[in-house]
Every structure is written in structure tokens, then in C-alpha cells.
C-alpha positions, 0 to 999 in steps of 0.5 A, spaced: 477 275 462 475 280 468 468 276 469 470 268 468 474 271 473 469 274 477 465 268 475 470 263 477 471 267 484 464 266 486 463 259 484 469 257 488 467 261 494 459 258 493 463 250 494 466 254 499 462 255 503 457 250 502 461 244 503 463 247 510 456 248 511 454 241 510 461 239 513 458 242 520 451 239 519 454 232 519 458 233 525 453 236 529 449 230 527 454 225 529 456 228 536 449 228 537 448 221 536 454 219 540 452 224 545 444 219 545 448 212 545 453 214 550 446 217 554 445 210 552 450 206 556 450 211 562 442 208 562 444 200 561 449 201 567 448 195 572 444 189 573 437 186 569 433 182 569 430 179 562 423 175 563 418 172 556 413 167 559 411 163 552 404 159 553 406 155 547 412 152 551 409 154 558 415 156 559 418 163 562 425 165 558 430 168 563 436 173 562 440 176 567 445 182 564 450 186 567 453 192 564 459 195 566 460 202 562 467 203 561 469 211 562 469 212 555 467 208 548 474 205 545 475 203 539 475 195 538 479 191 532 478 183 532 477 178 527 470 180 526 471 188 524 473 194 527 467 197 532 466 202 537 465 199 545 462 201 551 463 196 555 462 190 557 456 185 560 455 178 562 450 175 561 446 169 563 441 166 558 436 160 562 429 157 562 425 155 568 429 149 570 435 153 569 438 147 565 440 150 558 444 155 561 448 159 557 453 164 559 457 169 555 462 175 557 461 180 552 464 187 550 458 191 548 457 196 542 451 201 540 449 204 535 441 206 532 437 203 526 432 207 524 429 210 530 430 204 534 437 203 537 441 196 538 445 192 543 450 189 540 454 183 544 461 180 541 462 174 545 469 176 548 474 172 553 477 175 559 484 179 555 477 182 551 479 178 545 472 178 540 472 170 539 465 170 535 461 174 531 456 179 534 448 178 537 445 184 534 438 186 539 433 192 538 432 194 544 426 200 547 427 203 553 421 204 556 424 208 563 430 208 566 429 202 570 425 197 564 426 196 557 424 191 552 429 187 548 429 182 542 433 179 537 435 183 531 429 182 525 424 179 530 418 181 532 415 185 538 412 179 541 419 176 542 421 182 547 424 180 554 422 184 558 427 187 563 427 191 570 433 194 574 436 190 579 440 194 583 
């Protein structure tokens, strides 16, 4: 009886231990993912401009963002799920002649796929009410002054290119 004890005793110890462990490790992976995206929006704070010439269209494809980072990130609940946001962008989506202009208000989130993080745009009004469903883009910081944008799932050929305004 004494050894299933003894036995008993130790493999209670072992989980443990070990499930204190992994709990640690996951933390610390967690902070330092927060700790990179809120690098992140430190970073994307202020105003761009975003440019792709197509030589299909002899068209130039513009977008002028900016993002105001809040202090912290807050969680936002809407219609569409609850997300983590960093802050808000106003962006202006235009060609050549500026007449299919789109602008949108927007709340911000971040987050990683992979090795490469997104952008994620929920449309938003002025109360910061997520009206629809979320813009998902890969984006690759080439420097903290341009960084390379493109819808979620399309190619690298389809990147804006974006330079610090301010």
C-alpha cells in the first residue's frame, strides 16, 4: 500500500509540475505576441500613403490611412465577434481620377498568421459600433517608415506600397 502511495504521490507531483510548466510557457508566448503587435501599432501610428501602378489598366491604385493607436488595446464586442482593437484608421480608397472614391472609418485589430501579421479593418461609426464584417490584410513592414499591404489570401503582386506621411 505504502508504494501505489508513494507511486500515486509522484505522478500527482509530475502533472504537477509539468502542467505549471507548459502553463508558463504558453503565457510567455502570449505576452510576447501581445508585446510585437502592440510594437506593431506603435509603428502604423499616423498617416500613409499606399500606391500600386497596374500596367493592365494604366492605372495607379491609391490609399491614404491613418491610424490613431489608442493607449492600450480594448476588447470590442459587435455583431460580428468579439476582437481585440488597437485603435482606429480612416482610410481613403482611390484611382487616378479620384472618382470611385471610398472612405471608411474603421476600429483596427492585429494579430499574426503564420509568420506574417494582419491588419484587420471592422468598418465602424462614429459611437465605434463595428457596422460590417471585418477587411483582413497581410501586411510586411519593410522599415519603420514603408510597409507593403495586400488583401487577405491574395498575391504579393497585389501589395500597395506604403510610405510614412508625417
Amino acid at each position: 500500500m505504502k508504494k501505489r502511495s508513494l507511486y500515486l504521490a509522484v505522478a500527482l507531483t509530475a502533472v504537477a509540475l509539468f502542467g505549471c510548466s507548459k502553463d508558463g510557457e504558453e503565457t510567455v508566448i502570449e505576452s510576447g505576441q501581445e508585446a510585437y503587435l502592440r510594437e506593431l501599432a506603435t509603428t502604423l501610428n499616423g498617416s500613409w500613403k499606399g500606391e500600386l501602378y497596374s500596367s493592365v489598366t494604366n492605372t495607379t491604385e491609391h490609399e491614404d490611412i491613418v491610424f490613431k493607436k489608442w493607449d492600450k488595446p480594448q476588447e470590442v464586442v459587435s455583431l460580428f465577434g468579439t476582437f481585440t482593437g488597437y485603435g482606429v484608421a480612416e482610410l481613403h480608397h482611390y484611382y487616378d481620377d479620384g472618382l470611385l472614391l471610398t472612405e471608411d472609418y474603421c476600429i483596427f485589430a492585429l494579430d499574426t498568421w503564420g509568420n506574417e501579421p494582419l491588419v484587420i479593418f471592422y468598418p465602424c461609426n462614429d459611437e465605434l459600433e463595428v457596422m460590417s464584417r471585418e477587411d483582413k490584410r497581410n501586411i510586411e513592414m519593410l522599415d519603420g517608415n514603408s510597409f507593403n499591404m495586400r488583401s487577405y489570401g491574395t498575391g504579393e503582386a497585389t501589395s500597395l506600397h506604403y510610405t510614412r506621411q508625417n
